[in-house]
C-alpha positions as CSV (number, residue, x, y, z in Angstrom):
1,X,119.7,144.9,99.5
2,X,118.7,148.8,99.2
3,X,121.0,151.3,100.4
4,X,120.6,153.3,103.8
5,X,122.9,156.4,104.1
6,X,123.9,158.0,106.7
7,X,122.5,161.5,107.3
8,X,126.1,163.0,107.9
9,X,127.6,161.1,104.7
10,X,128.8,163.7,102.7
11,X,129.9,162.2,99.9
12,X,126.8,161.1,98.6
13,X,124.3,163.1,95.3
14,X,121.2,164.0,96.4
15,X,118.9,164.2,93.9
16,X,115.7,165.8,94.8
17,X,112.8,164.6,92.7
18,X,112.2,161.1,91.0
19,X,110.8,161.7,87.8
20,X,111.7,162.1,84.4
21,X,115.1,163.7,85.4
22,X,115.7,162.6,88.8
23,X,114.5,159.0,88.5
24,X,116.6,158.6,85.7
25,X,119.7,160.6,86.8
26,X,119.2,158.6,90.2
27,X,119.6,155.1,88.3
28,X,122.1,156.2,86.0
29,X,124.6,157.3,88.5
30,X,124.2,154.2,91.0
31,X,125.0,152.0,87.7
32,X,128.3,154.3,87.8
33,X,128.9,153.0,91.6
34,X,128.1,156.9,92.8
35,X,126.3,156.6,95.6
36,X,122.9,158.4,95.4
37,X,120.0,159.4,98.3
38,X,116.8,160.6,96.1
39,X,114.3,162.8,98.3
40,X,110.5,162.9,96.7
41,X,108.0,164.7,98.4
42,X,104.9,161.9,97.7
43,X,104.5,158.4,98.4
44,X,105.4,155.1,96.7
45,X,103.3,153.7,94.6
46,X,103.4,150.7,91.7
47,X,101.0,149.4,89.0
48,X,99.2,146.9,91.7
49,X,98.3,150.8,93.6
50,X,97.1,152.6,90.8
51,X,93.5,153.0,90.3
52,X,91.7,152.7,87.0
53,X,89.1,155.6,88.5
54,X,90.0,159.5,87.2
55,X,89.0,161.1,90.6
56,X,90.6,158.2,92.9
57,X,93.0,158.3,90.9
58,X,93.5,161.9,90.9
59,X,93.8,162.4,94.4
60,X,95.6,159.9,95.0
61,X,99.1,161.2,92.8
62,X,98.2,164.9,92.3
63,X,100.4,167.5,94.1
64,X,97.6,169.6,95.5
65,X,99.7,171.7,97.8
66,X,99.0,175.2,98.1
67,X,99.4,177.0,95.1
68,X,98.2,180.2,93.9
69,X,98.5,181.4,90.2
70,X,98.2,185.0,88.0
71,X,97.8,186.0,84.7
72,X,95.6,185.8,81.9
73,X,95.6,182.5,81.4
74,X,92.3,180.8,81.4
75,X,93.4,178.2,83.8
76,X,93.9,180.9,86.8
77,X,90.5,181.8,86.0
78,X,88.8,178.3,86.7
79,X,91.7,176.2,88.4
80,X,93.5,179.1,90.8
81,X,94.6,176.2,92.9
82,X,95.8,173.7,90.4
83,X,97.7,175.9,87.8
84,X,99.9,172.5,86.6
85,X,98.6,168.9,86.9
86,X,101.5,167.5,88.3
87,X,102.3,163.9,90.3
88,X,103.4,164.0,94.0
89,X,104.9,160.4,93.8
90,X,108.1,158.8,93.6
91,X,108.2,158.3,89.9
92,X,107.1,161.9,89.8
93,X,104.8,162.6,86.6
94,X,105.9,159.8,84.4
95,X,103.4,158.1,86.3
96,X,100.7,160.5,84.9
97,X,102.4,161.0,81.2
98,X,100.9,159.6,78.1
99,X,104.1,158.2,76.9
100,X,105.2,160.6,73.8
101,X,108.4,160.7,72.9
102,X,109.5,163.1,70.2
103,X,112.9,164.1,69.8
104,X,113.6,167.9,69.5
105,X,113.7,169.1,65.3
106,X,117.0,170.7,64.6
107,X,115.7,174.3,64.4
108,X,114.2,174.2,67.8
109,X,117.3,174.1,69.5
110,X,118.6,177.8,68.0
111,X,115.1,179.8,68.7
112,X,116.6,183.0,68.3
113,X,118.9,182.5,65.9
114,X,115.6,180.9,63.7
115,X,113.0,182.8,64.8
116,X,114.3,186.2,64.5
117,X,113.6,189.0,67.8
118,X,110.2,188.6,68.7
119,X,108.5,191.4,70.6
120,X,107.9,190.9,74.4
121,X,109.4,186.9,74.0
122,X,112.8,185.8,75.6
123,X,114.3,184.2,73.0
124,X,117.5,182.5,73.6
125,X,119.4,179.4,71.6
126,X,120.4,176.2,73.5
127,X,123.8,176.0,74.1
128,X,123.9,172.4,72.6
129,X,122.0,170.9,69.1
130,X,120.5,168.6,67.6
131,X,124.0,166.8,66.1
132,X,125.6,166.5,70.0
133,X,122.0,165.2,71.6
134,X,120.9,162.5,68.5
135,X,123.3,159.4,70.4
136,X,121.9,160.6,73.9
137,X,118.5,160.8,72.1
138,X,119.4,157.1,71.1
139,X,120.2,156.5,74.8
140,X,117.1,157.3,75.8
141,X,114.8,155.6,73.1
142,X,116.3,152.6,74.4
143,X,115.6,152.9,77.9
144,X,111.9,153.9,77.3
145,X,111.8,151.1,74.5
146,X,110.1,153.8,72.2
147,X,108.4,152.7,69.3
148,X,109.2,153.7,65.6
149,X,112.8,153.3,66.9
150,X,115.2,150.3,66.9
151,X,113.0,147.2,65.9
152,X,110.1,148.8,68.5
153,X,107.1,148.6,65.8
154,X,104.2,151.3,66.2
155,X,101.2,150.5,68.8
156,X,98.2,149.6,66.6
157,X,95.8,152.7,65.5
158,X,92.4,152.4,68.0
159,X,89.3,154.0,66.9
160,X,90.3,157.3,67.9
161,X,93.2,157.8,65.9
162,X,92.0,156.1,62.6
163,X,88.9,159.2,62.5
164,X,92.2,161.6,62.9
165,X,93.9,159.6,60.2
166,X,91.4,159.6,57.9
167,X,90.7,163.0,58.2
168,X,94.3,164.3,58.5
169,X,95.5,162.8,55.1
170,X,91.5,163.9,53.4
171,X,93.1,167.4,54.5
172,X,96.9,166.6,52.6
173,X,98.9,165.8,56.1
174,X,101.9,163.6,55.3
175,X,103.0,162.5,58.9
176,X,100.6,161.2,60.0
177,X,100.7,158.0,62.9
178,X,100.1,156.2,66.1
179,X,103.1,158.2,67.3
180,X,106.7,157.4,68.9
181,X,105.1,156.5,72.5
182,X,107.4,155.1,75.7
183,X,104.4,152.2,75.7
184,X,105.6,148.5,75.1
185,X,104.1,147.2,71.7
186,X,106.4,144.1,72.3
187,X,107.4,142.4,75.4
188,X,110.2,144.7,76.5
189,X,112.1,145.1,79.9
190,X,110.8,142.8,81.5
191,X,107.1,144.3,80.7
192,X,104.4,143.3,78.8
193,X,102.8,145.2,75.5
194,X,100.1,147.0,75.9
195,X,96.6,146.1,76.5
196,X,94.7,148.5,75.3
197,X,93.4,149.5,78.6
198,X,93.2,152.9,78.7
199,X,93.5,155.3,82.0
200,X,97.1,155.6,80.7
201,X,97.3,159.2,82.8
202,X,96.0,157.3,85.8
203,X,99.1,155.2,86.2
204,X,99.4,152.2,83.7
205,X,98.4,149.3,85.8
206,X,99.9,146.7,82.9
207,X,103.6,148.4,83.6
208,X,103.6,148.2,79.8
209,X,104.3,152.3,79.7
210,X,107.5,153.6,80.5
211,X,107.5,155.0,84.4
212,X,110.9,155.9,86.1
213,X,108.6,154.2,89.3
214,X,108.9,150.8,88.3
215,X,112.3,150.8,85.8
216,X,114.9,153.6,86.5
217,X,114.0,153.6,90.6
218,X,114.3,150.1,91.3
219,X,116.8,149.5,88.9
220,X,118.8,152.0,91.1
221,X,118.1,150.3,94.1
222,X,119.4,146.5,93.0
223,X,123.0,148.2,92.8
224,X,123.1,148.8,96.0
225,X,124.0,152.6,95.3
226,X,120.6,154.4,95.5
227,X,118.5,155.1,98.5
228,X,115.4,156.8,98.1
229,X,113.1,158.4,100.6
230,X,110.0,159.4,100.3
231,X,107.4,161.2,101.9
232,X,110.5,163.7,102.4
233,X,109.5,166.9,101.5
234,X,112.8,169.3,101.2
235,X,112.3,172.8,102.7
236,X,115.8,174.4,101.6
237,X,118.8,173.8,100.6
238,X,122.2,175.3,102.3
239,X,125.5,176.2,101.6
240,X,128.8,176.5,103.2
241,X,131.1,179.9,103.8
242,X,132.5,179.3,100.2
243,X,128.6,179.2,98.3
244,X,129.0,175.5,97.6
245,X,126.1,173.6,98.6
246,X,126.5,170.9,101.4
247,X,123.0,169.3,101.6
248,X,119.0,169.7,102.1
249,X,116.5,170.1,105.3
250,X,113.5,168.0,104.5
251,X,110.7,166.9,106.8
252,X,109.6,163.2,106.7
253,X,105.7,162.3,106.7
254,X,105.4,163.3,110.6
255,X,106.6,166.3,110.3
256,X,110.4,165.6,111.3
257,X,113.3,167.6,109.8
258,X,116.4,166.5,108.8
259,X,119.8,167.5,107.3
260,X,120.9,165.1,104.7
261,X,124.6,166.0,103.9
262,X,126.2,165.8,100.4
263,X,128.7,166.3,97.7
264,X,126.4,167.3,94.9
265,X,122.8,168.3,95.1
266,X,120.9,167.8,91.7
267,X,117.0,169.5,91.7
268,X,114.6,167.5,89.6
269,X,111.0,169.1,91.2
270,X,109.4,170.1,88.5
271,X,109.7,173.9,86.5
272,X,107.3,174.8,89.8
273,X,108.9,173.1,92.6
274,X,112.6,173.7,91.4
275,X,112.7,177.5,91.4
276,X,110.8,177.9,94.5
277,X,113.2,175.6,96.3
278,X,115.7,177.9,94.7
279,X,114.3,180.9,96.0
280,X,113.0,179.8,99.4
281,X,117.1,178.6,100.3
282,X,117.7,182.5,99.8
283,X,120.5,183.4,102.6
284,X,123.1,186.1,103.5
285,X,125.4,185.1,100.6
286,X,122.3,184.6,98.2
287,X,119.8,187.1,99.4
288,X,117.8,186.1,95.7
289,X,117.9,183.0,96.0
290,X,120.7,180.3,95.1
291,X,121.6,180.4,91.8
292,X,120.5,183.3,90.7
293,X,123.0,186.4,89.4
294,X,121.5,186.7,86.1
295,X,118.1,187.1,88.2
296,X,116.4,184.5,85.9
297,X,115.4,181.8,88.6
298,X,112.1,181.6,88.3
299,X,111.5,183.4,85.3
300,X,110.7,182.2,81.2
301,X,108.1,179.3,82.7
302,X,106.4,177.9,79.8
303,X,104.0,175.2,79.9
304,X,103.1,175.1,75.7
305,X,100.3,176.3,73.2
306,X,97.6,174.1,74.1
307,X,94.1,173.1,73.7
308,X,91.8,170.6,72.8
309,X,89.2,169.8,70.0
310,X,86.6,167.4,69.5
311,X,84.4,165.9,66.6
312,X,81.1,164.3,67.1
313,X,80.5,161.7,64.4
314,X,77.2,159.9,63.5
315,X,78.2,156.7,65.1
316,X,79.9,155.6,68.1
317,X,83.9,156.2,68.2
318,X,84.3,155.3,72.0
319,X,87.6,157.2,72.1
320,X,88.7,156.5,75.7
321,X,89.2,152.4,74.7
322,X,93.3,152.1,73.7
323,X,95.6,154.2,74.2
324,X,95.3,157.5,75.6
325,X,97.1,159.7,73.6
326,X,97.1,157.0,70.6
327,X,97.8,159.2,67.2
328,X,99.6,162.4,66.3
329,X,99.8,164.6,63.0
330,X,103.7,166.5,63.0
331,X,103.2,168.3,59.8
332,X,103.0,171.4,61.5
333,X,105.8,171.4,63.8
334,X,107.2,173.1,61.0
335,X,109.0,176.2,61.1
336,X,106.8,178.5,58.5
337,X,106.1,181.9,59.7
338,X,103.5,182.8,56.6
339,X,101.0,181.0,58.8
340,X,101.5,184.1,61.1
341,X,103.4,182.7,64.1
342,X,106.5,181.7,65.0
343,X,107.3,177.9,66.1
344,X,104.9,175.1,65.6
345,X,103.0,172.8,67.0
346,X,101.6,168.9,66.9
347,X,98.0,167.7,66.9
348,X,98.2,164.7,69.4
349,X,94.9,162.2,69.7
350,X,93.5,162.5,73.3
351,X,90.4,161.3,75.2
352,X,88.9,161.9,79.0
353,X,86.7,159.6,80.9
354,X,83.1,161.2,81.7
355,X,84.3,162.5,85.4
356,X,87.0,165.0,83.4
357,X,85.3,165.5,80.3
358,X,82.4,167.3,82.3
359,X,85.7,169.2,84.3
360,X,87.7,170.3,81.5
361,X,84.9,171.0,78.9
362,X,82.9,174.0,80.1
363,X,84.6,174.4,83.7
364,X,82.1,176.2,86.2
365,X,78.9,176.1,83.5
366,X,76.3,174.4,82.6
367,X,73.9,175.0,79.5
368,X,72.6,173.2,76.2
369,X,75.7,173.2,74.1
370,X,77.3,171.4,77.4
371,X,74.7,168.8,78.3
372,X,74.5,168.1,74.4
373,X,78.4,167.5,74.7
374,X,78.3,165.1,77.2
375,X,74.9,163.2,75.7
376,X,77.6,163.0,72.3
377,X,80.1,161.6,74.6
378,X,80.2,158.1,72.8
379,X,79.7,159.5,69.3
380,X,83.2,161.8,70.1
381,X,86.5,162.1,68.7
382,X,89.1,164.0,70.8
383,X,92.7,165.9,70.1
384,X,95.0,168.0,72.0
385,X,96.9,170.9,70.5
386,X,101.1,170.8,72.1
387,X,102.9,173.6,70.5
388,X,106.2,175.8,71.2
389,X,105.0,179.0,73.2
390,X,107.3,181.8,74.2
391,X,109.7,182.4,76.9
392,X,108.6,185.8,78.5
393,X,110.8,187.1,81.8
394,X,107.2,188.3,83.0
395,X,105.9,184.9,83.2
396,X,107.4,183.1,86.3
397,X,107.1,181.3,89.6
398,X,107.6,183.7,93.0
399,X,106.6,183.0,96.3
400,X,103.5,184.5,97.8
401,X,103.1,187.3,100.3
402,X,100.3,185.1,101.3
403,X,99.7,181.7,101.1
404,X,102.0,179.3,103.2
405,X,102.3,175.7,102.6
406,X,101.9,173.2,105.3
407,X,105.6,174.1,106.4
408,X,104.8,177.6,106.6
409,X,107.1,178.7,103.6
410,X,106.0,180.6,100.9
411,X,103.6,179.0,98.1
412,X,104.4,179.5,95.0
413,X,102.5,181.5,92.4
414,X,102.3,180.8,88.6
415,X,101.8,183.6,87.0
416,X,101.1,183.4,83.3
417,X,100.6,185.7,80.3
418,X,99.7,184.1,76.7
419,X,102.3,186.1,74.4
420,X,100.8,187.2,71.1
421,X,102.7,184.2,69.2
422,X,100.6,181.7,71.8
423,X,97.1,183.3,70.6
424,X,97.8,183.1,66.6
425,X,99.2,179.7,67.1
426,X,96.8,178.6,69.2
427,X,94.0,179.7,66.8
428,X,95.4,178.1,63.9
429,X,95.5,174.6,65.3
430,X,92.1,175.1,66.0
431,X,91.1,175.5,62.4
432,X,93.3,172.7,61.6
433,X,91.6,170.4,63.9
434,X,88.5,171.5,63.2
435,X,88.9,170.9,59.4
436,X,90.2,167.2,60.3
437,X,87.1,166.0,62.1
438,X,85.2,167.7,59.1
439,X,87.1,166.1,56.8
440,X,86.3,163.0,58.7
441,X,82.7,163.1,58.5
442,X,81.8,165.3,61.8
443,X,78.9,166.5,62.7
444,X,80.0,168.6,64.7
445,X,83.2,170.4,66.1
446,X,84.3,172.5,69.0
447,X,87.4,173.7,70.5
448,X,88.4,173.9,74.5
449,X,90.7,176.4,76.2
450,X,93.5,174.6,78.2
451,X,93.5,172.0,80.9
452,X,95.8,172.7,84.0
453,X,97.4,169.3,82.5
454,X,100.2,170.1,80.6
455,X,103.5,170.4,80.2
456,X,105.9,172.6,82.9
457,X,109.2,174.1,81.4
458,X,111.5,176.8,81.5
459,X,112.5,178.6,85.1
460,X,115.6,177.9,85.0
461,X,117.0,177.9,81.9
462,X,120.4,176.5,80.2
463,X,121.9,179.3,78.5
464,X,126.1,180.0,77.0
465,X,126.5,183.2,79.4
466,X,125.5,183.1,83.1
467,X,124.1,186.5,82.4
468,X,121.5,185.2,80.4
469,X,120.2,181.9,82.8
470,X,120.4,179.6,85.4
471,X,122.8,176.5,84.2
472,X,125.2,175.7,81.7
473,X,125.3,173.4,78.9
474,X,125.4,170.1,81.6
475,X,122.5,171.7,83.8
476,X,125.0,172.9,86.3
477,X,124.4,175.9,87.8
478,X,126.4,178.9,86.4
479,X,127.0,180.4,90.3
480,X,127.1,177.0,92.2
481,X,129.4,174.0,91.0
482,X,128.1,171.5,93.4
483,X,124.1,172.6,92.4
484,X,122.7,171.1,89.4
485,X,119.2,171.3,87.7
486,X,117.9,167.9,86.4
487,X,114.5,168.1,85.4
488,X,112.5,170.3,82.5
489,X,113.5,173.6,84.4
490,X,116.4,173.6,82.5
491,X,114.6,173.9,78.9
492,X,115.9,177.1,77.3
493,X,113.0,177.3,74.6
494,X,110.1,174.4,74.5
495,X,109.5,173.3,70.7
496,X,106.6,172.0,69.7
497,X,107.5,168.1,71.2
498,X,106.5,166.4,73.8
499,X,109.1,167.2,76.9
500,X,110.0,163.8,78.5
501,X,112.2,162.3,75.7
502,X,114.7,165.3,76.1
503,X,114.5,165.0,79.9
504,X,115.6,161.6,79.9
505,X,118.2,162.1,77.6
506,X,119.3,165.3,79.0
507,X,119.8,163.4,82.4
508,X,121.3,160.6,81.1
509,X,124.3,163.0,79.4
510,X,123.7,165.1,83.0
511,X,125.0,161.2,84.8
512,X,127.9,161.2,82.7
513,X,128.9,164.4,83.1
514,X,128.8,164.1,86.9
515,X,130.1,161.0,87.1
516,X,133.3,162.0,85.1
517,X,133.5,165.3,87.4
518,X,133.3,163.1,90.2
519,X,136.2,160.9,89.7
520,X,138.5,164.2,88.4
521,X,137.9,165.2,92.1
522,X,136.0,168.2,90.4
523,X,133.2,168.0,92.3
């Protein structure tokens, strides 16, 4: 039977968000017999809902609030409105993902300390390494059934990734495969292996990825311990006489507020969502904003180096059948400054359906080279560039003078700069990718500038010193106790991986953390 709490029970965590963090921080807890209410802001859908169509599809899981967005970034040029592609479902954007899953490397956890001072980046180390997260790491591999690990075998290589293999180890590449992906390639969970369907970022219809939707959520549920509501959009969050927090107003889907009471309030809304919350529950006591003294709320948003290139071969490659994001080459998440940039970055098999491809490719043009694109649609190999970018205090979410949501608060506005380190790196893994198709036999090559789809990190970072960010070392906030962060806001410096591995396992560790505080009467 699922849980109903009462409004006024107090002694209940209330996660906010049901993704990646908060899905699996909901489930983890209720298997601990804590008692949990998860607010998400979207609807409830499972693989029987989702819809193999990239518009449908789209509208139907996209937050498309109001949003506004600054900077040089070429997305706030031709996507103002959609700076961050990001799921407004319970599940949250583990719907959406492709399923990568790469742990952290060892230097990527001690930025500065590697790295050096760069000029005009943030650089801070994580207050915690590679050596305390490997068993969490191993937690989490298990949960997502992640393949290369345990006895999980790789997916099978699909037509995309064997003209980026072949082309990647012409060029010398050494790790080179189909990738450590969160998709079944056995019966696992209670799920079947993957079909090969495609429309992997349009909700895997199979339930052979890994979604916190259908696993972690109702998982939660059969304890007994774990309500979740959604359609429950919060508006703030408030605080008693003494700063600690004592709930969250949300309004339901007719427009309804309520006060759900609690012990512990955990925000897992995203590296957009989660700051602005932040900001917008600003009061008396916290006229910045909850949780942030060190000012940093907000601030160091990253969202990676990326970018896309694509071959055009002589015959067909059909890259959209398999898997989505089916191969990767690592050999340059390597730390070598000599190729003039700091961090590194991965070169990760990807292919859109028609509808996108004409979105993303040459957004608000038309012309020869773009028609002659799309007429080389089935004769095209695709790949998306994911590396580390830098924290800059400049780029950050604020609310708008503005633009008001449909609750009349404040939007918020993603403003971002690309730091010096983004442009050479970015530029280099276009070469690379380049020379990989050509190595392959391409007849042709071209980069594209970023997609508003991408990963969302930083805003409110873990740092050692509450001076220098938003949480400690278990995501609880430096000025609030009872407030924790729980979702990829948290990330101190982004690496070059994939985010979602290190989420889960960060909220795992975050569960047991809690859990033990809880029953030391801590909390």
């Amino acid at each position: 039977m699922v849980a109903k709490f009462d409004l006024n029970d107090d002694s209940v965590v209330l996660i906010i968000g049901t993704g990646a963090g908060g899905g699996v921080l909901a489930n983890e807890l209720a298997q601990k017999g804590v008692k949990v209410v998860a607010l998400k802001a979207g609807g409830r859908y499972l693989p029987e809902d989702y819809i193999n169509d990239e518009w449908d599809a789209f509208g139907q899981l996209s937050w498309l609030d109001a949003r506004t967005t600054s900077g040089d970034w070429r997305v706030a040029q031709d996507f103002s409105g959609l700076p961050a592609w990001i799921v407004k479902a319970v599940g949250g954007t583990t719907i959406h993902w492709a399923g990568a899953s790469l742990r952290f490397r060892p230097h990527e956890w001690k930025a500065r300390t590697t790295y050096g001072h760069v000029a005009g980046a943030n650089l801070l180390d994580w207050p915690i390494d590679a050596e305390e997260m490997a068993p969490w790491y191993e937690k989490a591999e298990a949960k997502l059934g992640v393949t290369r690990t345990g006895n999980f075998p790789g997916l099978p290589g699909n037509n995309n990734y064997k003209v980026l293999e072949k082309g990647a180890l012409a060029l010398g590449y050494k790790e080179v495969s189909t990738g450590r992906m969160a998709i079944n390639s056995v019966e696992n969970d209670d799920r079947p292996a993957c079909q090969q369907t495609g429309f992997c970022f349009q909700g895997c219809k199979w339930g052979a990825k890994w979604s916190a939707a259908y696993t972690d959520i109702p998982k939660g549920e059969a304890t007994g311990n774990l309500e979740v509501r959604s359609n429950a959009q919060v508006l703030r969050i408030e605080h008693d006489e003494k700063g600690r927090v004592t709930g969250a107003l949300y309004a339901d889907r007719e427009g309804n507020q309520h006060f759900q009471k609690a012990r512990v309030v955990c925000v897992a809304g995203n590296s957009i969502e989660s700051p602005r919350l932040l900001l917008n529950s600003a009061s008396e006591m916290f006229p910045d904003g909850l949780a942030n003294s060190s000012g940093q709320v907000g601030r160091n948003y990253m969202r990676h180096v990326t970018g896309s290139v694509y071959g055009v071969f002589e015959k067909p490659v059909r890259m959209w059948r398999g898997t989505t994001m089916a191969g990767i080459v690592q050999d340059e998440a390597r730390f070598d400054p000599s190729r003039g940039f700091v961090g590194g970055y991965e070169l990760e098999t990807l292919s859109l359906g028609l509808p996108f491809m004409a979105a993303f490719l040459d957004p608000g043009g038309w012309g020869r080279g773009f028609t002659s694109a799309m007429d080389d649609y089935e004769r095209m190999a695709g790949m998306w560039i994911v590396g580390e970018d830098m924290p800059q205090e400049t780029n950050r979410i604020t609310l708008s003078s503005t633009v008001k949501d449909q609750y009349v608060l404040p939007a918020p506005n993603v403003h971002f700069d690309d730091h010096p380190n983004d442009i050479a790196m970015r530029s280099h893994a276009y070469r690379q990718g380049e020379a990989i198709y050509r190595a392959a036999g391409a007849t042709r090559t071209f980069p594209t500038p970023p997609y508003p789809s991408t990963h969302n990190l930083g805003t409110n970072r873990m740092s050692e010193h509450a001076r220098d960010g938003v949480v400690n070392r278990h995501g609880q906030t430096h000025d609030i106790p009872n407030l924790f962060i729980s979702d990829g806001s948290q990330f101190t410096t982004g690496a070059a991986e994939n985010p979602t591995l290190t989420i889960v396992a960060l909220a795992i560790r975050q569960a047991d953390h809690i859990s033990a505080e809880l029953s030391r009467q801590n909390l």
